[in-house]
N, C-alpha and C positions, 0 to 999 in steps of 0.2 A: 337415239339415231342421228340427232345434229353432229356429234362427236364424231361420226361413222362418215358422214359426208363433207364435214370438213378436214377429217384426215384422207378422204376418196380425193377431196379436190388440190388438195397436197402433194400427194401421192402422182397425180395428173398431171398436173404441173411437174412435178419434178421428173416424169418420163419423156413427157415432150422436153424440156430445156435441156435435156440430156441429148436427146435426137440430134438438135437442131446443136449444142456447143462442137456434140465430135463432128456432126458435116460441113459445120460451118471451121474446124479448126484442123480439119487431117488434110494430108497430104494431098498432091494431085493424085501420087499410086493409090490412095489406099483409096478415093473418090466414092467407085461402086460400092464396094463395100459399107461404107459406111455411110451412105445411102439407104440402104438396105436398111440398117439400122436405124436413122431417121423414122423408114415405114414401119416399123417392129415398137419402135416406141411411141409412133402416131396412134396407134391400135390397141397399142396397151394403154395408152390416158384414156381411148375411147369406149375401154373395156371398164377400168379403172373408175369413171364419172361417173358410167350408164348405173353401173351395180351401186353407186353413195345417191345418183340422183334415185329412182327407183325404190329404194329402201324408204326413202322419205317423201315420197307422192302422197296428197290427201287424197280419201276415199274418193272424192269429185275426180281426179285424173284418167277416171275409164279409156280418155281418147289418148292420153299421152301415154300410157302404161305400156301398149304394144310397141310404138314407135321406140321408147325407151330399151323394151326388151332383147330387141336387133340389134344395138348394140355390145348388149349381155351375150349374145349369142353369136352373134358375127364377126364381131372383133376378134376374138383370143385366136383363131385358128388362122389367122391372115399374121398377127402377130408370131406367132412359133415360125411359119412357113417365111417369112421375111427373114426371121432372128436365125433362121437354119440359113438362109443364104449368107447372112453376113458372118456367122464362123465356120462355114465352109471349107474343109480345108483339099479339097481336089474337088474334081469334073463330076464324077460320080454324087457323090454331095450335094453335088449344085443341082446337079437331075434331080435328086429328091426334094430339093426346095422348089423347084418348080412345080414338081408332081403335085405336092400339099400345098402350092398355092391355089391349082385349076381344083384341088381338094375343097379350098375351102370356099371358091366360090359356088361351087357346085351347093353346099350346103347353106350359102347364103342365099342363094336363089329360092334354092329347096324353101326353106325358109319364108322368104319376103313371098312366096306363091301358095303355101299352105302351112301355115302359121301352126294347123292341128296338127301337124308331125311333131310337131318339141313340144306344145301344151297343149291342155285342156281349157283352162281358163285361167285369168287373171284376179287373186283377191288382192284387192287395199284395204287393210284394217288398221286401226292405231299401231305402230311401231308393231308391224305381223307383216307386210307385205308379202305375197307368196305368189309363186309362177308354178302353179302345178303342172307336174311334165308326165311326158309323156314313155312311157315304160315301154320302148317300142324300138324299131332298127336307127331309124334317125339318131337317135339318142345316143346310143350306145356306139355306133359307125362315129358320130362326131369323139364321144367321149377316145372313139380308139385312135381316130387322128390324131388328137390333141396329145394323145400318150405317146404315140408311135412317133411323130415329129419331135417332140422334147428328147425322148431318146437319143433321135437321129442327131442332137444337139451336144449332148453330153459325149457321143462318140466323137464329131468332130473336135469337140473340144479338146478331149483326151487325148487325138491323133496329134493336133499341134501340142499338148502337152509333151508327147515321146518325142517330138520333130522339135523340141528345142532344146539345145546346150548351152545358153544362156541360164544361170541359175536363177539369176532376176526375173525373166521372163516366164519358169516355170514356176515361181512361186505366184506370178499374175494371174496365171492361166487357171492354178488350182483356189485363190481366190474369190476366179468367175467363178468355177465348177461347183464350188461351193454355195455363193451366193443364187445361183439358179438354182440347184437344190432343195435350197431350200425355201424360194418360190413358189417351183413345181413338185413338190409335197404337200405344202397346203395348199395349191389351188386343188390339186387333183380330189384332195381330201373333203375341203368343203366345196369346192365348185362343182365338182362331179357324183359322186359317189353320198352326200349327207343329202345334197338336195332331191335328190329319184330316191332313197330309203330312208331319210328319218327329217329334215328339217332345212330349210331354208334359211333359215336364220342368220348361220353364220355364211352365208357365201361371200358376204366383203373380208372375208379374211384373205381368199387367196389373190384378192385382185390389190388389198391395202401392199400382200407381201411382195407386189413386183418393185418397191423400194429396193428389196435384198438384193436384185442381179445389178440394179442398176447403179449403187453402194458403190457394188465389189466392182464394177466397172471401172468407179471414181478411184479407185484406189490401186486397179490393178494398171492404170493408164500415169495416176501422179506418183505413186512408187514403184510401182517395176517397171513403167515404159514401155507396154505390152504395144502402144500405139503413140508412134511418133504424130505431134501438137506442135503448133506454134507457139511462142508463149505467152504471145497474149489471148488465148483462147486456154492455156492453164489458169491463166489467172478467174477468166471468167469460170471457168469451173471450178476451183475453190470459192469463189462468193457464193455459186449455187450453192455448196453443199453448205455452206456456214450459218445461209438462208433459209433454204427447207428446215435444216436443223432446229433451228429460231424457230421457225414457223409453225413447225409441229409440238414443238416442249407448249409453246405460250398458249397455241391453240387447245391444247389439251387441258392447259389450264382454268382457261378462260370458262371453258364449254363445259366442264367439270363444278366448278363455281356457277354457272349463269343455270345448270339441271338443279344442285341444290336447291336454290333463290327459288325456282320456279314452281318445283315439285316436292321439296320437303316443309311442309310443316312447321311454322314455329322453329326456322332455321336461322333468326334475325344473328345469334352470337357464332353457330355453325359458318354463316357467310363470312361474318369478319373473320372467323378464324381463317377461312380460305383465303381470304384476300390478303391477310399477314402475313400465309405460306405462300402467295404469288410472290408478294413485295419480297419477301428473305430468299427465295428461289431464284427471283432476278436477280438478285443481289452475288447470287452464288454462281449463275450461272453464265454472267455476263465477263466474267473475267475466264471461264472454262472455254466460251465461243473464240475470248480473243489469244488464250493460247492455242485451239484449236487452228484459228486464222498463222497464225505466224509460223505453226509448224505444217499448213498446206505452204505459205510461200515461200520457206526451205526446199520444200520437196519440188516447189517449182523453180524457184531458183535453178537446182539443181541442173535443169534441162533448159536453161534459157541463157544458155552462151551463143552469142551473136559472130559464128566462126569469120563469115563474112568480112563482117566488123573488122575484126582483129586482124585480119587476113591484109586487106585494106591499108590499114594502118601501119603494119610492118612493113608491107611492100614501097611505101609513100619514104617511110625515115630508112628505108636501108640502103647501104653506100653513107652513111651520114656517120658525123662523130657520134657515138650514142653512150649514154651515160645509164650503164649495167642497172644498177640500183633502180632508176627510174624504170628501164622495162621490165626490171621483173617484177614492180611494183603494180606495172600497168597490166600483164600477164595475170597476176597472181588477182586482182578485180575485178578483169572482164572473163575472166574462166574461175571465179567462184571458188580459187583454190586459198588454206590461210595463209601459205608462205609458197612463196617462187626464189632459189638459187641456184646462179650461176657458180660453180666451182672450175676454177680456170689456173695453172701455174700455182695451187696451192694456195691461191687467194679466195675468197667469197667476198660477191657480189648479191645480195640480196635483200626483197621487197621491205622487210622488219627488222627491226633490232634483236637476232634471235643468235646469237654468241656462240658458234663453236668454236671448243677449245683445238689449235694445230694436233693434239696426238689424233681427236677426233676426223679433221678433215684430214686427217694422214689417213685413220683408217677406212675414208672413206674411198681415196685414190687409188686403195688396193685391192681394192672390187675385179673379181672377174671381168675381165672383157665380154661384152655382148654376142651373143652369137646368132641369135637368127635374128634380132630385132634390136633394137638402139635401149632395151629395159634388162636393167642390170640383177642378178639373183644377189640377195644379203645374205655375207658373212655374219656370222655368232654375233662378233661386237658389233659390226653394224646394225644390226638387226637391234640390238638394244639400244644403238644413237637414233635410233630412226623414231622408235617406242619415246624415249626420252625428250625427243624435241617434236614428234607429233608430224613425222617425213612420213608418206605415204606410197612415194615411187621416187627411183633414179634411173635417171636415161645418160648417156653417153649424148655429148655431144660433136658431132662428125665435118669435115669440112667435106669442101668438095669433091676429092678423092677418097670419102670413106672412110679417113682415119681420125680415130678419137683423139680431143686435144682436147677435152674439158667435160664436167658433170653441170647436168641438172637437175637439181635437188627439189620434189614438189611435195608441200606439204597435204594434209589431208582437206578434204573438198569442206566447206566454211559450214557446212551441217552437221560434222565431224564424224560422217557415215566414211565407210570403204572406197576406194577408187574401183570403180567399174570400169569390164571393156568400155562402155561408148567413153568414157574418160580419158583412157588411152589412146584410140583411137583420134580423139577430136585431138589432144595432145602433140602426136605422131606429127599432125598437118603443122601444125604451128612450130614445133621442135626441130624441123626442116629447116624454117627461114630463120630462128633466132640462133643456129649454130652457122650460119653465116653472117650475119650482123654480129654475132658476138667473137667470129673467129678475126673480122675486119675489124676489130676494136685492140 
């Protein structure tokens, strides 16, 4: 049971720093919301602690064991009714997050004022602790909130799944969908249903498994971009996860080895065996965390151009002699792309030493004209010079009246993932001022 409550306190921790990195790292729009959030994962560490502390209270605890069990029982249903407000995706929605908030205080009240509605009594026995409940309306009323709001969660989820055409964003969305799943399958499983008919035992399963939503969160927010961060609050969120990660392998380890030592028998060669397998495990897994690390700050990179910056910068040297090679070198660094060229009168100007050969940049001149947007469609052989030298987008570049007098050639983003809308987009704003400094050159 130490193992159980040191992955509870893991587990807690890593709900709260979740809370507090996306409120402390979202936008001013997204504020509320992710507020919301904060509270939804406040409730879950206090759900999360209450069932690792609890499980391992000595028989002495009589007076702590109720106050602890408030937790166990108060918490989760403030948690759903929070986490329903913050994927909310209409007015309607948000009525039922409210509804199942005054839900759940009702049943906390209930609760803290007759403690005999949810149990009978309280045993602490050696690694047995047990809340005998109570087979009665309270019960079952809580159980069907707790069902009916996760519901209410998974539809909202689903509605912004349909409501977006963003392919990135829809594969974020079915990452959450998925990681709450499979959450609220084993809590429901053992939190509700094993403890009123067969056992207590496992109920730190469903509260260990709110790691899962909270995961898919990290990954739906650093790789699909489900929710616009700053990037120095991506970054703090990759250390999280590279941390708990640590935290939980070593911890398991440790607590695994330290039960041996304590409770087997004539375990003195069994120990060092364990300790050998710690030492070769560190070994193996500390260079897995630092690949691990370097492919979170790819994925942050990705989203940590400082448009501003750039913006700034251009506006500062334009009107100035400027020397092509050096901006698309400066271009191609501060937007995270691996090549930036200008193609201009049949010459290239650009960031690398990346060679194309004249029939090449011939056929790259004879690209269709753009027609609703400054992004060119690839011809057959273009389409292979682009494959060839690792070009990801060509835009037209336009003067002041509109009319194209030059290409620019962007290679693939330095992760060597696909160009995304927001890539184009952020593009588009910069692509403006450097076909004016490059048309004055």
């Amino acid at each position: 049971m130490q193992l159980v409550l040191i992955c509870s306190i893991v587990v807690a921790l890593l709900a709260l720093a979740s809370g507090i990195t996306f409120f402390a790292g979202s936008k001013k729009g997204e504020r509320t919301s992710s507020f919301f959030f904060l509270l939804a994962t406040t409730f879950a560490a206090i759900w999360v602690a209450s069932i690792g502390i609890f499980l391992n209270l000595p028989e002495t605890a009589t007076e702590v064991a109720p106050i602890v069990a408030v937790g166990i029982y108060g918490a989760p249903l403030f948690m759903c009714a929070f986490f329903l407000l913050h994927v909310a995706h209409n007015k309607a929605m948000t009525g039922f997050g409210v509804f199942f908030f005054f839900v759940s205080v009702f049943f906390l009240l209930s609760f803290l004022y007759d403690p005999g509605l949810a149990y009978t009594e309280i045993i602490l026995q050696l690694n047995d602790n047990t809340i005998k409940l109570v087979n009665g309306w309270w019960y079952w009323g809580y159980a069907a909130a707790f069902i009916v709001s996760t519901i209410l969660i998974y539809v909202s989820l689903y509605r912004k799944l349909l409501q977006s055409f963003i392919k990135e964003l829809r594969y974020g969305y079915i990452t959450l969908i998925i990681g709450t799943a499979l959450c609220s399958f084993v809590a429901i499983l053992t939190d509700l249903i094993l403890p009123i008919t067969l056992t207590y035992r496992f109920i730190y399963l469903g509260a260990i498994f709110i790691a899962s939503p909270m995961i898919a969160y990290y990954i739906s927010v650093l790789r699909y971009k489900i929710v616009s961060f700053s990037y120095y609050w991506l970054n703090v969120m990759s250390y999280i996860i590279v941390a708990c990660t640590m935290a939980i392998v070593y911890m398991g380890f440790f607590s695994v080895t330290y039960v041996v030592y304590r409770e087997v028998p004539n375990s003195e060669m069994l120990f060092f065996l364990l300790n050998f397998l710690l030492i070769t495990a560190t070994m193996l897994i500390l260079p897995m965390m630092e690949n691990m690390q370097d492919y979170l700050r790819r994925l942050v990179q990705k989203d940590s151009v400082d448009l501003s910056y750039i913006v700034r910068k251009l506006n500062k040297i334009a009107g100035q002699k400027v020397n092509l090679p050096e901006l698309a070198a400066f271009v191609a660094k501060n937007m995270h792309f691996s090549y930036i060229g200008f193609l201009v009168n049949g010459k290239l100007y650009s960031s690398n030493e990346r060679i194309l050969t004249k029939d090449e940049l011939y056929q790259i001149t004879l690209l269709p004209s753009a027609t609703n947007n400054i992004w060119q469609d690839f011809t057959q052989p273009v389409t292979y010079i682009c494959e060839r030298y690792k070009i990801g987008a060509i835009a037209e570049l336009r003067n002041s009246r509109g009319e194209a007098f030059g290409q620019i050639l962007i290679g693939k983003p330095n992760d060597n993932s696909a160009i995304d809308r927001k890539d184009l987009v952020q593009l588009e704003m910069v692509i403006n001022l450097i076909s004016l400094m490059v048309e004055s050159n």
